[in-house]
C-alpha positions as CSV (number, residue, x, y, z in Angstrom):
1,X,113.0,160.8,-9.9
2,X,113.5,160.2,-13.9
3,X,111.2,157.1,-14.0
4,X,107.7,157.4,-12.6
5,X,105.8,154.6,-14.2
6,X,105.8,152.1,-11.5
7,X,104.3,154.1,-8.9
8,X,100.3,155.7,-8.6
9,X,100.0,159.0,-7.3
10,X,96.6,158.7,-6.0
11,X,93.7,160.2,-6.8
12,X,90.6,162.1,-5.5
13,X,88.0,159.0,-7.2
14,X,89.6,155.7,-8.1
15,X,86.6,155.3,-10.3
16,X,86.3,158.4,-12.0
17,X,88.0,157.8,-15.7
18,X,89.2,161.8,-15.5
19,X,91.2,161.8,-12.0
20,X,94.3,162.0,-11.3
21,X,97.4,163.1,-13.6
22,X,98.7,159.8,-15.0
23,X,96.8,157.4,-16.6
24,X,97.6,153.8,-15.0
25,X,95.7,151.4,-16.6
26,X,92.0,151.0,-18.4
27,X,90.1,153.8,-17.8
28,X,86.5,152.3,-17.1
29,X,83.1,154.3,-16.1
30,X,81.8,152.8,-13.0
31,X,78.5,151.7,-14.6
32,X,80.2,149.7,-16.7
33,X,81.5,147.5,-14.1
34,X,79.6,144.3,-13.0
35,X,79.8,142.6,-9.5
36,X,78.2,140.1,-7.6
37,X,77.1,140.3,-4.1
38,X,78.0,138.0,-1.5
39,X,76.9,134.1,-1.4
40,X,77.6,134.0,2.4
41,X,74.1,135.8,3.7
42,X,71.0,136.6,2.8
43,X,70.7,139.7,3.5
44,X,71.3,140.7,0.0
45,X,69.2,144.2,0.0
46,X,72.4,145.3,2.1
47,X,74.7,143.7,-0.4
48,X,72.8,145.7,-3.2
49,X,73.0,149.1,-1.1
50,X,76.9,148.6,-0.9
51,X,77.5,148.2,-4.5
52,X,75.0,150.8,-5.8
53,X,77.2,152.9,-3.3
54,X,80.4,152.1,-5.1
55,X,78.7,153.6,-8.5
56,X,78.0,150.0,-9.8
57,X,75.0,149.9,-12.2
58,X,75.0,146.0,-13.1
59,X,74.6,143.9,-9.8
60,X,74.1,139.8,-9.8
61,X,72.3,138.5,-6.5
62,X,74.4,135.3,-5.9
63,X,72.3,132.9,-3.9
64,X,74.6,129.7,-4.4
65,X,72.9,127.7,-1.4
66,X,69.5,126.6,-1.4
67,X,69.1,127.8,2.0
68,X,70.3,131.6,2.0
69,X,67.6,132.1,-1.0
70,X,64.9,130.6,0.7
71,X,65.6,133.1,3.7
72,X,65.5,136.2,1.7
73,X,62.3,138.2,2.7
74,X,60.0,138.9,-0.2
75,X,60.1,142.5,1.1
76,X,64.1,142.8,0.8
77,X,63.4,141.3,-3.1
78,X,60.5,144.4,-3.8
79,X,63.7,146.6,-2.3
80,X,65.7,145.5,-4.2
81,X,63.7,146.2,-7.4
82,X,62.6,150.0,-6.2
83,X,66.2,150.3,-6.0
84,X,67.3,149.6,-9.3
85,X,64.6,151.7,-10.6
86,X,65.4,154.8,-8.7
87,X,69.6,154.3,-9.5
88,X,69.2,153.2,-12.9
89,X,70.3,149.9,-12.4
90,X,69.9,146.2,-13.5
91,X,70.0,143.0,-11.7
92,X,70.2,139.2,-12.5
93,X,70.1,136.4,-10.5
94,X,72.6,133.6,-10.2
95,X,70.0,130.4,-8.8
96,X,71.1,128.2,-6.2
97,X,73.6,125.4,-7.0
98,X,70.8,122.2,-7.6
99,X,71.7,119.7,-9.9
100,X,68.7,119.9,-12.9
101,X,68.7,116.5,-13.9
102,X,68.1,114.8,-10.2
103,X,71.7,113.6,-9.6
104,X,72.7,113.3,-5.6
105,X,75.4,112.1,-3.9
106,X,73.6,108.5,-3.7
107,X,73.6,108.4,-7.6
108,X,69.9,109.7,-9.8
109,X,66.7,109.1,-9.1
110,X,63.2,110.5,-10.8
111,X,62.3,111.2,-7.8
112,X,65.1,114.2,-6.8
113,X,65.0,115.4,-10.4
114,X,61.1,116.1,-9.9
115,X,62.1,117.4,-6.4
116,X,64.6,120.1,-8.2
117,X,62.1,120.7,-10.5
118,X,59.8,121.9,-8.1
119,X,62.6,123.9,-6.7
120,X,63.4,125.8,-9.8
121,X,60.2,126.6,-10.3
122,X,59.5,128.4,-6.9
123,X,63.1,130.3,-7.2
124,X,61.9,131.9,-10.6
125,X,58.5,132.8,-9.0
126,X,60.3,134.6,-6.3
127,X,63.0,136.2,-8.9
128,X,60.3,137.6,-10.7
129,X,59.7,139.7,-7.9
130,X,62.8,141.3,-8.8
131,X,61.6,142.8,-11.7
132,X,58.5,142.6,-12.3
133,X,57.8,144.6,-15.7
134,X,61.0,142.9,-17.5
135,X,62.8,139.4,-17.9
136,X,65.4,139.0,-15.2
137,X,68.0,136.8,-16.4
138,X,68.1,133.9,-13.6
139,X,71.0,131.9,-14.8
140,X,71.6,128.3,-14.2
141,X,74.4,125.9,-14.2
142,X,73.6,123.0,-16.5
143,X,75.2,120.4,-14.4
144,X,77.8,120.0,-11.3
145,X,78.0,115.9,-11.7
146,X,81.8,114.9,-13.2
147,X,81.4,114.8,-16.8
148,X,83.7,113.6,-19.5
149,X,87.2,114.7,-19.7
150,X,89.0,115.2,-23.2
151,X,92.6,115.3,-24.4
152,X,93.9,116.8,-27.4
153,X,95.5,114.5,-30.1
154,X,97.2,114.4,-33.3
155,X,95.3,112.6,-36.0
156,X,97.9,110.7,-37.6
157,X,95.6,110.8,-40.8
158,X,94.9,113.9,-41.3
159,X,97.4,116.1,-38.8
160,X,94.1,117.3,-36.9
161,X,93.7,118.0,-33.6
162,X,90.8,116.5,-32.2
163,X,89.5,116.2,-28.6
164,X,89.7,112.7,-27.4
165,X,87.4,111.3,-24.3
166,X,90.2,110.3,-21.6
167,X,87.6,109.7,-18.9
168,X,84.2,109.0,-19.5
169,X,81.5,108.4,-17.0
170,X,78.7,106.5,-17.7
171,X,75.5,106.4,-15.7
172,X,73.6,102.8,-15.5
173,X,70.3,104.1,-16.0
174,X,68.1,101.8,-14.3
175,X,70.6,102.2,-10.8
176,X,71.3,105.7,-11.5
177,X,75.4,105.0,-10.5
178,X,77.9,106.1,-12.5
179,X,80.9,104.5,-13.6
180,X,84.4,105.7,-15.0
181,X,85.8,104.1,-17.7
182,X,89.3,105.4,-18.7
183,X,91.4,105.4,-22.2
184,X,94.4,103.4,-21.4
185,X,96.4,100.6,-22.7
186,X,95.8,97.0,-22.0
187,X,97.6,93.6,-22.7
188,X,96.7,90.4,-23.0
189,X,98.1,86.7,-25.0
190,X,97.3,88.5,-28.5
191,X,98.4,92.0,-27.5
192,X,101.5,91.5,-25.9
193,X,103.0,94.7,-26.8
194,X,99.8,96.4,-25.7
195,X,96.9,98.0,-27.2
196,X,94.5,101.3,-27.0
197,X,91.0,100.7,-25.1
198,X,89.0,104.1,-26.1
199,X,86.7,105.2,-23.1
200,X,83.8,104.9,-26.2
201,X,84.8,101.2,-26.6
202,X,84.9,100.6,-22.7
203,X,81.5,101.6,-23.1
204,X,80.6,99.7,-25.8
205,X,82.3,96.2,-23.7
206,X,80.7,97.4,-20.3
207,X,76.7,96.9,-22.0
208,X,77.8,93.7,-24.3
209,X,79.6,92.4,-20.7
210,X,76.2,93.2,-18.8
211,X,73.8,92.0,-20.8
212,X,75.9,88.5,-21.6
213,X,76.1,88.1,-18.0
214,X,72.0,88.5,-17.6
215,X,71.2,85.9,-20.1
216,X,73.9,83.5,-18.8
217,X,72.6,84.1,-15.2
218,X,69.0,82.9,-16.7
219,X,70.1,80.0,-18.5
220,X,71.7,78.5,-16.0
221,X,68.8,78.8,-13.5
222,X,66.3,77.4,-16.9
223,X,68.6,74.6,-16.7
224,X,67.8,74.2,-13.1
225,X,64.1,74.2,-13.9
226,X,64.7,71.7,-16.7
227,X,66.4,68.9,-14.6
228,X,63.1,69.1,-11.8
229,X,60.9,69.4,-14.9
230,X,62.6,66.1,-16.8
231,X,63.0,63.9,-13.8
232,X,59.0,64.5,-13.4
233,X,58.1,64.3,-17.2
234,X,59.0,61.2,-18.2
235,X,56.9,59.2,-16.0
236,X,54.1,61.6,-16.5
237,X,53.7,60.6,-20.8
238,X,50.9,58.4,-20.1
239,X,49.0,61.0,-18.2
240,X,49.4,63.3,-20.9
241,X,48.3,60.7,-23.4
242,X,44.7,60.0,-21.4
243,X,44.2,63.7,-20.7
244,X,44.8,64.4,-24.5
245,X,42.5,61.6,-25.3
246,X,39.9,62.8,-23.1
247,X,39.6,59.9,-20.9
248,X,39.1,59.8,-17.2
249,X,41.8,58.6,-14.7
250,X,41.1,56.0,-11.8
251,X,41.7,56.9,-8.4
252,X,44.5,54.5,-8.4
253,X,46.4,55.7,-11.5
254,X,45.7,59.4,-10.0
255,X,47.9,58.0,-7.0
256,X,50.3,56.5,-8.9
257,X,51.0,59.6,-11.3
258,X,50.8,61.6,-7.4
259,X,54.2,61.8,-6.8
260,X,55.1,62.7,-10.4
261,X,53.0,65.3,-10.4
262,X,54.4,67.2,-7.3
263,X,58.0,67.2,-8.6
264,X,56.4,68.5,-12.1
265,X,54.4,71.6,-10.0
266,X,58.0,72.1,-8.1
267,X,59.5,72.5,-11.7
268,X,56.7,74.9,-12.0
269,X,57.6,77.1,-9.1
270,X,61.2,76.8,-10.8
271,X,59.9,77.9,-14.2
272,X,57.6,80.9,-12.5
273,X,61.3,82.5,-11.0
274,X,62.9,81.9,-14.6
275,X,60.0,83.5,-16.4
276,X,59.9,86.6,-14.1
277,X,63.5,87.0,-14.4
278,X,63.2,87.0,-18.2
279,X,60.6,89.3,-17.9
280,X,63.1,92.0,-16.7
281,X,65.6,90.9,-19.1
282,X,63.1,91.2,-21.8
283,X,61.7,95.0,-20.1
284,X,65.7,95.9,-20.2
285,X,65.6,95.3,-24.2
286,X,62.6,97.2,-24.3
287,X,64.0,100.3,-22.3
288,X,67.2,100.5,-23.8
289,X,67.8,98.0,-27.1
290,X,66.7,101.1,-29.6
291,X,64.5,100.3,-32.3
292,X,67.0,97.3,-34.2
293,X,65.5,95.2,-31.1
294,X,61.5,95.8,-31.6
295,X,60.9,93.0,-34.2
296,X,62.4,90.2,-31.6
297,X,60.8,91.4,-28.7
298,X,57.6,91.4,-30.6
299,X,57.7,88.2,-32.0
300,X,58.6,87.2,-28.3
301,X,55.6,88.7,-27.0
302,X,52.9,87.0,-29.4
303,X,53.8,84.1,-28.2
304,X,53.7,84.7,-24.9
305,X,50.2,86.5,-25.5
306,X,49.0,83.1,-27.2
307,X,50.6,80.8,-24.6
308,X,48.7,83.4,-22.2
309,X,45.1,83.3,-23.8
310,X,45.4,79.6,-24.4
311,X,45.5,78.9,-20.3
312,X,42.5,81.9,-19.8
313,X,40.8,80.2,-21.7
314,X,40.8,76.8,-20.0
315,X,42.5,75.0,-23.3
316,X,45.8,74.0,-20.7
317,X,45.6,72.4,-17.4
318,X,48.0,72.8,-15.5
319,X,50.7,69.9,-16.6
320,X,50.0,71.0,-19.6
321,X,50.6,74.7,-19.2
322,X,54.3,74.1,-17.6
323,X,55.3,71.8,-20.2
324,X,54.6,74.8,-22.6
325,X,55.9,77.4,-20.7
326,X,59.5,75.2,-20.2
327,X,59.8,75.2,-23.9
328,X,58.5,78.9,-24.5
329,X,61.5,80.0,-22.5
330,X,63.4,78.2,-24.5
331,X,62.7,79.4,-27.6
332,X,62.4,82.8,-26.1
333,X,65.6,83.0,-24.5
334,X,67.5,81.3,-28.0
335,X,65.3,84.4,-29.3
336,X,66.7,86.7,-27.2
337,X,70.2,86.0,-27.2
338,X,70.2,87.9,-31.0
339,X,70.1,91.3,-29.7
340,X,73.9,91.3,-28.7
341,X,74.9,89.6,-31.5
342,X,73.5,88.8,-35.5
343,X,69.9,88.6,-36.2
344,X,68.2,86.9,-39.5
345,X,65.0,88.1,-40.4
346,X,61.7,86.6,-42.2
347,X,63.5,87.3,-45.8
348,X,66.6,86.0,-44.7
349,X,68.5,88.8,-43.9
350,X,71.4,89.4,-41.4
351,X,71.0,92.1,-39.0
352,X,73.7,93.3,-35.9
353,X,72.1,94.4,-33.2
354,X,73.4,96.0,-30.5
355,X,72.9,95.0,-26.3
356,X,70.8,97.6,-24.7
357,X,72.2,100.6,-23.5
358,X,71.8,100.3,-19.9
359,X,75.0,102.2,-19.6
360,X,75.3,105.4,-20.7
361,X,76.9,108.5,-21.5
362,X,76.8,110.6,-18.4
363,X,76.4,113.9,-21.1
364,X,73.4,112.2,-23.1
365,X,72.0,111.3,-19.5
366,X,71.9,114.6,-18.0
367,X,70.7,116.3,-21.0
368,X,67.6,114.5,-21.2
369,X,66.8,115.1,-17.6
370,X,67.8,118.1,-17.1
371,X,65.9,119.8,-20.6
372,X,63.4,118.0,-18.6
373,X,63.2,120.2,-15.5
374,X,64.7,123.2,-17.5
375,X,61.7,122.9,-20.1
376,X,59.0,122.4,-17.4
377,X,59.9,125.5,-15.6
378,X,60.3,127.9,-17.9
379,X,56.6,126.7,-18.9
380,X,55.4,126.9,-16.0
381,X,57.0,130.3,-15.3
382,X,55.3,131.3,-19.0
383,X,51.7,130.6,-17.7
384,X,52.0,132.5,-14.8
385,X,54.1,135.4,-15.9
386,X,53.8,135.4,-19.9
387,X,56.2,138.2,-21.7
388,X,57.6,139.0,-18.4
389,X,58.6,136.2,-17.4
390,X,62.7,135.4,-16.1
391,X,64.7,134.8,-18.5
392,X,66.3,131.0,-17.8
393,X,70.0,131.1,-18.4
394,X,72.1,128.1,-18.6
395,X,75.5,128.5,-17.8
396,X,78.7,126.2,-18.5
397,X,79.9,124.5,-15.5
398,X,83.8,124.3,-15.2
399,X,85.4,122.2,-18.3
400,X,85.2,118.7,-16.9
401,X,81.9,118.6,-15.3
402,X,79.2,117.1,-17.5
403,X,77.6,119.7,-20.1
404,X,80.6,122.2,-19.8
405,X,81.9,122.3,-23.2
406,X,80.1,124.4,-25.7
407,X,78.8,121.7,-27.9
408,X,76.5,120.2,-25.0
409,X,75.1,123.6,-24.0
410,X,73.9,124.0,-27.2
411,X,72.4,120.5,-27.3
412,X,70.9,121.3,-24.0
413,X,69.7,124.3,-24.8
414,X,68.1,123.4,-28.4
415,X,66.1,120.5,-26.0
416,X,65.2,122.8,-23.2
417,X,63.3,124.9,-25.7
418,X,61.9,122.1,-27.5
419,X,60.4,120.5,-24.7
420,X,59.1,124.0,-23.8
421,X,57.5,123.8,-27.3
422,X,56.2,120.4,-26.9
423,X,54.2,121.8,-23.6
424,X,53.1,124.6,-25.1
425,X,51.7,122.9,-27.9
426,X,49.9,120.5,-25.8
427,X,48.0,123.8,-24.2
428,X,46.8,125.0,-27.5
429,X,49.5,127.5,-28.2
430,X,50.5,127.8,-31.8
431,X,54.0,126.4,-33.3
432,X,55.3,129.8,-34.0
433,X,54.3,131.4,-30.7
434,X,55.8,128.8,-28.5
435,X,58.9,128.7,-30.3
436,X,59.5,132.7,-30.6
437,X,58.5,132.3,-26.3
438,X,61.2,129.4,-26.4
439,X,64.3,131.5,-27.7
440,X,63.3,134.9,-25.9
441,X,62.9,132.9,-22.4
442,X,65.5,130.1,-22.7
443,X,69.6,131.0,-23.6
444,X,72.8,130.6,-22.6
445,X,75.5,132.2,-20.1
446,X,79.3,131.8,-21.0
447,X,81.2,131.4,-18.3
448,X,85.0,132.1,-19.6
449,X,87.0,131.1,-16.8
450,X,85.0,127.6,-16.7
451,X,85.5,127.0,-20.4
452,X,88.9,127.9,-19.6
453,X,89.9,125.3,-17.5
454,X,90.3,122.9,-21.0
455,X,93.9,124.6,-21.2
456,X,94.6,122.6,-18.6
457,X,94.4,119.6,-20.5
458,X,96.9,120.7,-23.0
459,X,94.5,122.5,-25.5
460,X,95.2,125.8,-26.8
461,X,94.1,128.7,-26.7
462,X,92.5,129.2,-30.2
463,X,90.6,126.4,-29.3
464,X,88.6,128.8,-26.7
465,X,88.0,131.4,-29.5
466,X,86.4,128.1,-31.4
467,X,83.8,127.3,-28.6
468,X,82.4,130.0,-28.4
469,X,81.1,130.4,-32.1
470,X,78.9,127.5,-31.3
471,X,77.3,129.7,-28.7
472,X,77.1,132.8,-30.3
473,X,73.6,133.1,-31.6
474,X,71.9,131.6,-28.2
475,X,74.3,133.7,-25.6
């Protein structure tokens, strides 16, 4: 037969690079293969045994569910480490798929992202075991929550391509739900033809919407209040004129002023609700309005602090003290309303300030908690462990899930090792020890089938070649 090329002659070792007569592809040694073992049982000492068998020197024990790693016996871990050592070989761990920053499928809660913490923090206990006298690179996935999905498009400015959110997903962060707000195009009396909404402006409208609403809900119920509260106060003036006075009422102008006074402690009732509700309205600003809303909520609360010591302090009865509170709320609420909107200070200048964030970015959200849990365990693996403790390696998720393109691992990252610091600080631990600790125990895993998943979004692939730069130093 003239042409041979298409067909493999067999040889004596598949994986010995000098067998056989005809070279049919890459010619790799065996020890430079990788492989992982099964997710499917944990009986991963057998697992190891067959791939050490096969001549494979760099092994990954893949324990995907939480509950085949928590029935591996200690004993089978030790194994697993005598192994290595008497082959030559080196194994990593790939942790169980839990979400670091405490999202479930019923939305986040403090509560599951301390309960992962705890979690993580026994798996790299148990993966030490492993290897004992070195850093075992446990990796991580930095999220599996749906994250924000990107298109490319043309600039028509410049020509540039640039990545453009087409879903985002937001996370309201006192719920812990998350939301999707899409890019699309939306008409209306002035836009007949139709007009752009970015997923960052959907954003922007789905806070200014919420917090409008709030403040509408609470004025309408302070009107309430205010209708029980006048129908009482008007035939109550000359009560409040004797009490200011100091003189004493008769029994029979105490029985006349009865009735009045009821509807005016009903109004008080009324006024209590209003004033607890604005007390989570004004705990939302505090939470989420950034700094631009600080010098309104703290005039608010000085009044509220004097209205407050006034009534300790027997200066109010109780007439008196609703009266005061009805047109506190008032003011407060008129107060209030600025954040949302323009804001003139003592000197007479204009300030915007924006409604609190209680939506956001699902990115910026997971981050936060999950450099949280991250930094905490690698901290706590430090103390017990020291220079041989695992190695804590974040890996991508696949390109759509939150924290999956490079930019956010990075971010991630660079706050996983500064809350490390921050702990490590707080023990007495100097500034450069804790951070040299931080970059040896806390990097990143490229994963470069997730990553590429973005070509199917439409980008190309020199845009994969420009990830990874970002990553380079931290990998």
């Amino acid at each position: 037969m003239a042409n041979y090329e298409f067909f493999y002659d067999g040889t004596p070792g598949s994986l010995d690079p000098e067998s056989g007569d005809i070279f049919t592809g890459y010619r790799v040694p065996a020890g430079a293969i990788g492989a992982t073992t099964s997710i499917q049982t944990a009986n991963q000492l057998k697992e190891v045994n067959n791939l050490l068998n096969q001549g494979i020197k760099n092994i990954e024990i893949s324990t995907i569910n939480p509950e085949v790693f928590e029935m591996i016996p200690d004993q089978h871990l030790k194994e697993i480490n005598r192994l290595a050592k008497l082959t030559g070989s080196e194994v990593s761990l790939h942790a169980p798929m839990i979400e670091p920053s405490g999202f479930t499928q019923q939305g986040w809660s403090e509560i599951n992202r301390e309960a992962a913490e705890r979690q993580f923090t026994e798996i790299i206990k148990r993966s030490q075991q492993l290897d004992p006298g070195g850093n075992i690179p446990v990796t991580i996935h930095a999220s599996a929550v749906p994250g924000t999905e990107f298109i490319p498009l043309k600039d028509e400015q410049t020509g540039e391509i640039k990545e453009v959110p087409q879903r985002l997903v937001a996370v309201n962060q006192e719920t812990g739900e998350m939301t999707s707000l899409v890019r699309e195009k939306v008409y209306g009396p002035t836009e007949p033809e139709g007009i752009i909404h970015e997923a960052e402006d959907r954003l922007k409208m789905a806070n200014d919407t919420d917090w409008v609403k709030k403040i509408t809900n609470l004025a309408f119920y302070k009107k309430e209040a205010d209708e029980v509260l006048g129908g009482s106060q008007a035939g109550l003036q000359p009560f409040f004129d004797k009490l200011q006075k100091g003189e004493k009422l008769s029994q029979e102008e105490i029985n006349y002023f009865q009735p009045a006074l009821e509807r005016l402690q009903r109004a008080g009732l009324f006024l209590d609700n209003v004033q607890m509700s604005f007390r989570n309205l004004y705990e939302e600003a505090a939470k989420f309005g950034g700094n631009e809303a600080k010098p309104i909520l703290n005039e608010i609360s000085k009044q509220w602090q004097q209205l407050s010591d006034e009534r300790r302090k027997g200066k109010l009865t109780d007439p008196e003290y609703i009266v005061k509170q009805s047109e506190l709320l008032d003011n407060s609420l008129n107060k209030i309303r600025s954040i949302g909107g323009a804001y003139k200070d003592e000197k007479g200048r204009i300030f915007v300030i924006p409604a609190p964030q209680l939506y956001k970015p699902v990115e910026e959200f997971t981050q936060e908690k999950a450099s949280t849990t991250l930094g905490n365990v690698a901290f706590e693996s430090y103390k017990k462990f020291g220079d041989k403790s695992p190695i804590i390696s974040i890996e991508n998720p696949p390109y759509g899930t939150a924290l999956g393109r490079a930019e956010d691992l990075k971010n991630l990252i660079e706050e996983t090792r500064k809350k490390f610091v921050e702990k490590a600080r707080k023990e007495g631990m100097s500034a450069s020890q804790a951070e040299d600790a931080s970059k040896k125990l806390i990097g990143a895993t490229w994963d470069t089938s997730h990553i590429s998943m973005m070509r199917k979004q439409g980008f190309e692939k020199e845009k994969l070649n420009y990830t990874i730069d970002k990553l380079a130093k931290i990998i």
